[in-house]
N, C-alpha and C positions, 0 to 999 in steps of 0.2 A: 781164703782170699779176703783182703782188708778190704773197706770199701775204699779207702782211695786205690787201690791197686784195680778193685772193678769201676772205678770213674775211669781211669786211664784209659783202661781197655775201652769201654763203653764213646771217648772220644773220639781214639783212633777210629773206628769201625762209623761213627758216628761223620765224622770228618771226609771220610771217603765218600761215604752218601751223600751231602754238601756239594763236596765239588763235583759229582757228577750231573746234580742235578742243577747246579751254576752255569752247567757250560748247555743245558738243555734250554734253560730261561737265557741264558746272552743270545742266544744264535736263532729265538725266536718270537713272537710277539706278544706270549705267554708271562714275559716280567710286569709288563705293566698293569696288567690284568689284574695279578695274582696279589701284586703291591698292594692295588687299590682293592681287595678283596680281605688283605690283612688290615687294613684301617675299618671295616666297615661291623663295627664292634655294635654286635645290638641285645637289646635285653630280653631274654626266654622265661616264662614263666610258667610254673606245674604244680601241681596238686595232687597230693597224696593222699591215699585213702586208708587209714587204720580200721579194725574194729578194736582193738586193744589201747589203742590212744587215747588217754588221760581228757577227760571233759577238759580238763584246763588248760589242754593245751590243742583246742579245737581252734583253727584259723592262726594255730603260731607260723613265722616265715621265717624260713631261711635263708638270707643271702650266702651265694657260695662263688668264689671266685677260686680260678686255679688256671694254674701254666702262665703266669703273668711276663715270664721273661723278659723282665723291662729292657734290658741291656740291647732285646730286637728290636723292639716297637716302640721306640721310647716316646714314639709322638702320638701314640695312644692315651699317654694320661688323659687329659684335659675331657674327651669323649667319656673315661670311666668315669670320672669323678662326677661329668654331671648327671650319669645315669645313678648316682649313689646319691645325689643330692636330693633326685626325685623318687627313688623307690623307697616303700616302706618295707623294715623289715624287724626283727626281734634282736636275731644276733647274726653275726654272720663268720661263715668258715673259708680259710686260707687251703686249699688243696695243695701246697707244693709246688716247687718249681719257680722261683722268683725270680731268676736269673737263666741268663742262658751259660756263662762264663762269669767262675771270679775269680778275675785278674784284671792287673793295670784299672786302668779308670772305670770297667765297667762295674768295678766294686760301688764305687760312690754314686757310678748313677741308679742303679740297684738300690742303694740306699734312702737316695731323694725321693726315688721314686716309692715306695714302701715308706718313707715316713711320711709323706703329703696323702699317702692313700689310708693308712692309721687316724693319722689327724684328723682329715675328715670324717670318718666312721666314727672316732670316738667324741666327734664333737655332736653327734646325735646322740652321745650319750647310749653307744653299743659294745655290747661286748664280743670279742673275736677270739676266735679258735683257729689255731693255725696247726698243720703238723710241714713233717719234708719229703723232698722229691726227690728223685734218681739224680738232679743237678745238683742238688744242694750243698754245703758243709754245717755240720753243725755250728761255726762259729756265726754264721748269719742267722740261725737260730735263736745262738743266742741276745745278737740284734732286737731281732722282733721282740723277744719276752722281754728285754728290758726298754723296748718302745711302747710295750701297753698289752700284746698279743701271749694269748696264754697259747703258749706250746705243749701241744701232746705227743709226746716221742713214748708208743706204747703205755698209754695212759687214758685213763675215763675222767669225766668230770658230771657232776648231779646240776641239771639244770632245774630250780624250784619255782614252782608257780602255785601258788595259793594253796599251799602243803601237800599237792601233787609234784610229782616229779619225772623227768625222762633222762637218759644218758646217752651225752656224747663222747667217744672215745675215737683214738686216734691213735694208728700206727705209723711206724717208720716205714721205710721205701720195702715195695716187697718187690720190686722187679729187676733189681739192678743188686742191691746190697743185701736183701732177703734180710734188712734185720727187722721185720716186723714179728710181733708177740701178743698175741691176743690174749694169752693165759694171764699175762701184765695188766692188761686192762681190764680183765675180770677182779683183780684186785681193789680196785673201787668202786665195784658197786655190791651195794649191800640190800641191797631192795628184790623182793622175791615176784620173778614173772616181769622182770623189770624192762620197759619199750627202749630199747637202744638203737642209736645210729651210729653208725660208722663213719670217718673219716679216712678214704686210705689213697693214695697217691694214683693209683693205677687198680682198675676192674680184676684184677688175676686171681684175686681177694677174694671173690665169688664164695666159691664154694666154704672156707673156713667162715666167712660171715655169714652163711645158713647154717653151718655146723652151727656156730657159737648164737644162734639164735638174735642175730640183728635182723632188723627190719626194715632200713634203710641204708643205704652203702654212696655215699658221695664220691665220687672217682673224675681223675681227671689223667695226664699221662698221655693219652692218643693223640690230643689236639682235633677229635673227629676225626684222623685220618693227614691232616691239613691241607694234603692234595687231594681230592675227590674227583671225584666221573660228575658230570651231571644229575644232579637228583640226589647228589650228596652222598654218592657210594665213596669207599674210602680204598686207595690200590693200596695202601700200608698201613696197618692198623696198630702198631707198635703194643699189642697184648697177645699175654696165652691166651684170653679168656675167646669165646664164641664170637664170632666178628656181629653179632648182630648187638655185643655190648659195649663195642667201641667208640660209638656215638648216640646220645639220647636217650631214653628210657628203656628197662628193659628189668625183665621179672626171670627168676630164679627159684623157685619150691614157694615160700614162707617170705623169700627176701625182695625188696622191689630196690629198684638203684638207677643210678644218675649218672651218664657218662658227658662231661661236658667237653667243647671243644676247646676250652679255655682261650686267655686272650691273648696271648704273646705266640711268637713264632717261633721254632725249632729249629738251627743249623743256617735258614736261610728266610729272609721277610718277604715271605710270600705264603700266600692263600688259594686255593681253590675250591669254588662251590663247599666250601666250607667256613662262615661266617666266624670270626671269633663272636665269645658269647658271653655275659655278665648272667648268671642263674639264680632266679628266686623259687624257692619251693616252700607252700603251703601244708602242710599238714591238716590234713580232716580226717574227721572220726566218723567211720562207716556206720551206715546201720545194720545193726546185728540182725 
């Protein structure tokens, strides 16, 4: 099956949920709520602890953004940009999902939106890694890499710091179009015992990034849940993976990982007890 032929499917089935849950929010006091819940965009902050982590790269950050769905939230910018204005970070990574639909005009606002959020990042003078998500097509792909964003579609890249080095690689969607390839991304690197992170759209990844010995796994795809219970439980967690890696931190053997809620909204603009979230994550070197 092509992956446009699983976008389709993926809409249809996607669309039904929508409208069911449309007619939930019109007919009760729940929209308004949930509205001002997908506006209230805040910044999460974590710290990771290696013992295998590179002196050089003790107190590196990483901004990590993902599910930005501008096409929903579009009056979310202004809120990100100025949390990017004040955080500090190294580089920062695109999880996928930049769109909710492209077609008609939400192409272009998808566009504005990602080129004002580029610009800004690269006016600190940062460099960004982006891969794609179960929404995406590769031709916005190709968008980004020619707006400044180095795309990893099943690919690593050597980040160098004072002739230490760490690697970040990046797969295709593995939840919808399963063309992720990790065998691909072992193809650039060439460094023995080497500390990798993962970039991968959605948590389902788990297990093959403990096989292939990552140590970090950045994931996005669930949204949290974006309807939760109180206390931030999620009734739909949109992964294979163990529902306790659908939102927030959570460890695996050897592998630690990042489930964010990301910041844009899915089928319908609304939130529950689940904040969207703009993520920086620390790297520290444990004591042995």
């Amino acid at each position: 099956m092509t992956r446009d032929t699983r976008q389709k499917i993926y809409i249809l089935a996607l669309n039904f949920a929508i409208q069911v849950f449309r007619i939930i929010f019109k007919i009760t006091f729940v929209s308004r709520i949930a509205y001002k819940h997908a506006h209230d965009l805040k910044l999460t902050e974590h710290k990771f602890y290696f013992e295998s982590l590179p002196l050089e790269f003790d107190g590196y950050k990483i901004l990590f953004l993902t599910d930005i769905h501008a096409d929903k939230v579009q009056n979310i910018e202004a809120r990100l940009l100025e949390i990017i204005d004040r955080v500090e970070f190294d580089i920062c990574t695109l999880g996928g999902d930049y769109a909710h639909r492209y077609k008609g005009k939400n192409i272009q606002i998808v566009k504005n939106f990602a080129s004002n959020l580029i610009a800004r990042i690269k006016f600190k003078g940062k460099e960004i890694y982006g891969i794609l998500g179960n929404h995406d097509i590769y031709a916005f792909g190709q968008f980004l890499e020619e707006s400044g964003v180095k795309m990893l579609i099943n690919e690593s890249v050597k980040i160098e710091k004072n002739k230490a080095c760490i690697y970040l690689s990046g797969i295709d969607d593995a939840s919808y179009y399963r063309t992720h390839d990790f065998y691909s991304c072992e193809e650039g690197i060439d460094t023995v015992n080497p500390f990798k992170i993962l970039l991968s759209h959605t948590p389902d990844t788990y297990k093959q990034a403990d096989k292939f010995h990552y140590l970090l796994s950045l994931n996005g795809h669930t949204h949290g849940g974006q309807i939760c219970l109180p206390g931030g439980i999620p009734v739909v967690t949109n992964t294979k993976a163990p529902r306790r890696m659908a939102k927030g931190y959570w460890k695996f053997k050897g592998l630690q990982g990042i489930t964010s809620n990301g910041i844009g909204c899915s089928g319908f603009t609304g939130r529950l007890f689940c904040p969207p979230e703009v993520i920086t994550i620390t790297l520290k070197r444990a004591s042995e």
